[in-house]
N, C-alpha and C positions, 0 to 999 in steps of 0.2 A: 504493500500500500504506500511505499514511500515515492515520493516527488521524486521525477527522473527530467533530465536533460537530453534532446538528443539534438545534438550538432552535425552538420555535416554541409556541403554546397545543393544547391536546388537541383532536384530531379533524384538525388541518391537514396531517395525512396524513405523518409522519417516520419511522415503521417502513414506508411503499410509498417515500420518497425513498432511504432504507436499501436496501430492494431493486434500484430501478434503481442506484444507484451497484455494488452488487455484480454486479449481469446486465449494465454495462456496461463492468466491467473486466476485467481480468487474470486474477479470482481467480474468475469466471463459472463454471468448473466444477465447483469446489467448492461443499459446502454453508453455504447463510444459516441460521445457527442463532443466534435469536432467545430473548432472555430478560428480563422485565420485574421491574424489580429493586424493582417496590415489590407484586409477585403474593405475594410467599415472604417469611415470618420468615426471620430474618439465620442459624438454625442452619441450615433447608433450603437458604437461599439459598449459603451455602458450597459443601455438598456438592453443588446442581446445577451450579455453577459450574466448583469444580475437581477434583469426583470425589472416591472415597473408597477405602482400602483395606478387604478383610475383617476383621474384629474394632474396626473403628475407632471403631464405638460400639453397642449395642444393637442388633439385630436386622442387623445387615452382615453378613451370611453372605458374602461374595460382593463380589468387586473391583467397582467400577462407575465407567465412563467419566462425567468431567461432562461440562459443555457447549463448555468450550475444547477440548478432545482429541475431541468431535464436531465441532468446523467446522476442524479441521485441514488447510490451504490452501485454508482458505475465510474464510467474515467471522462475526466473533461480535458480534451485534448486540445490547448492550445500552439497553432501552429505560429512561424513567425514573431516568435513573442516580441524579440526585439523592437520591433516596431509598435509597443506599448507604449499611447503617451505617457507622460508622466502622471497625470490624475490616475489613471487606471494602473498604475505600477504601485501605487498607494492603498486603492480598495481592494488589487488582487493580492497586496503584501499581508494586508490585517486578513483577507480570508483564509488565505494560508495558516497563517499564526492560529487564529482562533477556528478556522474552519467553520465561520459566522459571515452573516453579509447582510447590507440593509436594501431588499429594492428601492428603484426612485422609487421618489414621492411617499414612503412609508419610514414609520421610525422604528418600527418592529426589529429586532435582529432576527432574522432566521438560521436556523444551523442548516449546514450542510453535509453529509458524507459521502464524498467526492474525493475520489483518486486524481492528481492534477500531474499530467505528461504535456511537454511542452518540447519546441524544437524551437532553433534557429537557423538559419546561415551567415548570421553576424557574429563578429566574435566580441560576445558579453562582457568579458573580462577589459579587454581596450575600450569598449564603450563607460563601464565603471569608470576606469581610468579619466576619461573625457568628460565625466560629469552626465552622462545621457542616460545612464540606464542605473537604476540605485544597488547600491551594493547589499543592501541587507537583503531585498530580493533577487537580487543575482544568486549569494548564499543559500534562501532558499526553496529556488529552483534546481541549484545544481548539487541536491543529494548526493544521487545517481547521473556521474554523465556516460551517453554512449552518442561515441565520433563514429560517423559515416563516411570514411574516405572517397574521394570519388572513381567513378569503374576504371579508369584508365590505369589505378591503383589497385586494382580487386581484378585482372586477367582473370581466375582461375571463375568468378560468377560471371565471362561472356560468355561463356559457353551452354551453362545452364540456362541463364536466362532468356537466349536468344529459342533455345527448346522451348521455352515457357511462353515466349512470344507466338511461336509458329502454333503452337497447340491451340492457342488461343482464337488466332485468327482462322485456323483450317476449321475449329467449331463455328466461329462468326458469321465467314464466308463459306463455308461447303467445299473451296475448293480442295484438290488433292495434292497438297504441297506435305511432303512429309520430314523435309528438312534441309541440308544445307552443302553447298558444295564446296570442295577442300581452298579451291582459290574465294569464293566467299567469306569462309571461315578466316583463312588468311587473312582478311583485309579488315574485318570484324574485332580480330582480334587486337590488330595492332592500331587500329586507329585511335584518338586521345578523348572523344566523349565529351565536348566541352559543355554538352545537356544530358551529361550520366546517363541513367537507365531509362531517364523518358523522352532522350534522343532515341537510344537503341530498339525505343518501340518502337518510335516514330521511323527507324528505316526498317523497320520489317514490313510494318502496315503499308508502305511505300513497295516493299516487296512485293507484297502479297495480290497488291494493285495490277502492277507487271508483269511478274511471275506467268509463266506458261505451263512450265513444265511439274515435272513433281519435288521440286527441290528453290532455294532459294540461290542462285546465282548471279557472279559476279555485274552481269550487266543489268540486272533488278536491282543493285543495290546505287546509291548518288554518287558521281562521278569523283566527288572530292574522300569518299569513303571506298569506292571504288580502287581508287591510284593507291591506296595504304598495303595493295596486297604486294606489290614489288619493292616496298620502304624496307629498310632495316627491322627486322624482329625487336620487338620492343618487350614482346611475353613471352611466355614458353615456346617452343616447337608444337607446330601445328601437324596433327598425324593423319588427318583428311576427313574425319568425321567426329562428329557429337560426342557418341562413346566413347571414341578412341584418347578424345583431349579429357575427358571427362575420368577414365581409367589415368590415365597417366597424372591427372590433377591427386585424385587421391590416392595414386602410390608414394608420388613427391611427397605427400602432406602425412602419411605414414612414416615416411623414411625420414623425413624432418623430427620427427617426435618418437622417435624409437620402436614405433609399433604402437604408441601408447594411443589405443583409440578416441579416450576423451579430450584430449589434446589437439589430435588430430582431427577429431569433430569442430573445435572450437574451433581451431584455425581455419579451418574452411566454411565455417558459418551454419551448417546444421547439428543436428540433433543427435546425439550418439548411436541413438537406433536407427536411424537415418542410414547411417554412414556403416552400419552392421550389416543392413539391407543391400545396398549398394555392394559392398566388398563380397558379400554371398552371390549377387545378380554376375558380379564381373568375375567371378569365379578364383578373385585373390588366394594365394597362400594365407591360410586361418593362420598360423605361425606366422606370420607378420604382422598384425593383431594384435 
């Protein structure tokens, strides 16, 4: 239930990391009610946050629940936090503290029990520094921090995630694209992602657009992701398909950690059962394990 931080640059995926932490805890049942704090001016951004009473300003006919008294035993995921003006850095520091809040226009405190996950892509600590972002709530926001590196840093998740792309679109679209070719992948791999993983969808759905045959190929993909497959290797060796890079990611990441599986789960960012399944599917030596 403790306050978590997650950092990382846009598109590296920290409102789905928000999700799995809340669908793998305690507070699963309740609802993720999500809100980005830099979508809304700081007067809307109030009353979505902590609700309003009737009469509390112009047109409030009518009590209205905000967004903390909708994820009540659940998680309020604020995204963007950084872009908090200051008043609301204030009301969300005393809710924190006390896990209390006063809607507009009412002088009621109401409690709330609400799990609060938050992300950035600014970096909070030099914003403290500059006077913009207050430090008592910078501390506590950042319980729990989890940094999202961006993909160009993370090789060993294009391979997966581009499987996750194509599964997705071949359910969307009906067509029969079943995956990807070795100069594709090539080019995929090594290119730098300056829109992380929600560029990398964006060139598959571009793919998928194109695409004729039953695989994802180099001339389906945009010409400037395209020229990456003749560039200097910047990731691993590419061994021509899915499985192939995908076996060879988690031998590397065995061999790096002595066999030690949990280790090895972490560093490659699943779940130790996960990665039990896997090494049985790819037929590993269990003595390496």
């Amino acid at each position: 239930s403790s306050t978590i931080l997650i950092t990382g640059p846009s598109g590296t995926g920290k409102e789905l990391m928000a999700k799995a932490i809340h669908n793998h805890g305690t507070r699963s049942e309740g609802s993720f009610t999500a809100v980005n704090c830099a979508a809304l001016p700081e007067t809307l951004l109030e009353s979505e946050l902590f609700g309003y009473r009737r009469g509390a300003f112009t047109d409030a006919r009518r009590d209205r629940a905000g967004r903390i008294a909708q994820a009540e035993g659940g998680t309020l995921f604020l995204d963007e936090v950084g872009d908090l003006p200051a008043p609301i850095q204030v009301k969300l520091l005393r809710f924190l503290q006390e896990k209390a809040y006063e809607p507009l226009g009412s002088s009621q405190t109401v409690k709330a029990d609400v799990r609060v996950i938050t992300a950035t892509h600014r970096d909070l600590e030099a914003m403290v520094r500059a006077g913009t972002f207050r430090k008592d709530l910078y501390f506590r926001l950042n319980v729990l921090q989890i940094a999202l590196p961006p993909l160009f840093q993370r090789p060993e998740d294009i391979p997966l995630l581009t499987r996750h792309f194509i599964q997705r679109f071949r359910t969307a679209t009906g067509k029969a694209i079943e995956g990807v070719s070795q100069e594709a992948l090539s080019a995929l791999m090594r290119y730098r992602y300056p829109g992380n993983i929600r560029e990398l969808e964006n060139i598959i759905e571009r793919a998928f657009i194109l695409c004729e045959g039953d695989e994802v190929t180099l001339d389906s993909l945009p010409p400037h992701v395209a020229e990456c497959a003749s560039a200097s290797p910047q990731a691993s060796p590419i061994h021509g398909s899915l499985d192939l890079v995908e076996l060879d990611t988690i031998r590397r990441a065995l061999e790096r950690h002595g066999g030690n599986r949990t280790r090895a789960a972490r560093d490659l960012g699943i779940h130790r059962t996960t990665l039990i399944r896997k090494i049985r599917r790819f037929g590993l030596d269990p003595a390496a394990g």
